[in-house]
N, C-alpha and C positions, 0 to 999 in steps of 0.2 A: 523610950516610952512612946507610944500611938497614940496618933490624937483622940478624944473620946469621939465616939459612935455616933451621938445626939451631934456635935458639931457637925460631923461629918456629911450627916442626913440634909443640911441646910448649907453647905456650900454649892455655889457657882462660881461661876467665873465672872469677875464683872468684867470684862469688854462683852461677851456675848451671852452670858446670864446662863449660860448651859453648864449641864452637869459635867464635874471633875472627876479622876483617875488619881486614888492617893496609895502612891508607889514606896512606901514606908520606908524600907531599907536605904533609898536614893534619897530622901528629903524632900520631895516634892509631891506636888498636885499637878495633873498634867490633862491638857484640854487638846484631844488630837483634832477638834475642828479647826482649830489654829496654830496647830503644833507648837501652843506654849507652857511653861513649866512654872510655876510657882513655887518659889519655897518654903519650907521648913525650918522654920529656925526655934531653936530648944520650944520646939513641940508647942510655938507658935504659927500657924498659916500667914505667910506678906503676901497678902492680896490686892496689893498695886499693880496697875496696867504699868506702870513704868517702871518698875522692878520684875517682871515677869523676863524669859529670858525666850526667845526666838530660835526655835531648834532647827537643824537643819533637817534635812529631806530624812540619811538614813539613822539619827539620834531621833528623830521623832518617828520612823519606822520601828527599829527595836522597841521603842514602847510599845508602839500600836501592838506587834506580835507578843511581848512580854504580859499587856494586858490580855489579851486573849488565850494566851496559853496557861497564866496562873489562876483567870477568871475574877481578874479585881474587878470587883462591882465598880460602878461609878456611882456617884455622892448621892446621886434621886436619879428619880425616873423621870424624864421628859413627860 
């Protein structure tokens, strides 16, 4: 199940308050200004800074290319 739309529209990120990338299939919400990943857990978002998961260089590159290549919107527009 995908998280509903309306949530969707009003996620940030809270360390830097900027819009998320939600990568359905993987479980997470992913913020490439800070290459971090949030989870998905049964189709609820843990949107703790200290549960958030610190990707390295090329796991948070494959997103960066996987978000532009399949065209996930991100959560708002700046």
């Amino acid at each position: 199940m995908a998280l509903d739309a309306a949530l969707l529209q009003i996620l940030a990120c809270p360390e830097d308050k900027g819009p998320l990338y939600y990568v359905q299939d993987e479980g997470l919400l992913f913020n490439p200004r800070l290459s971090r990943a949030y989870e998905v857990r049964d189709d609820i978002p843990v949107m703790l800074v200290e549960e958030a998961r610190t990707l390295d260089e090329a796991e948070a590159a494959r997103l960066r290319e996987r978000i532009e290549r399949e065209r996930i919107p991100p959560t708002f527009e700046p």
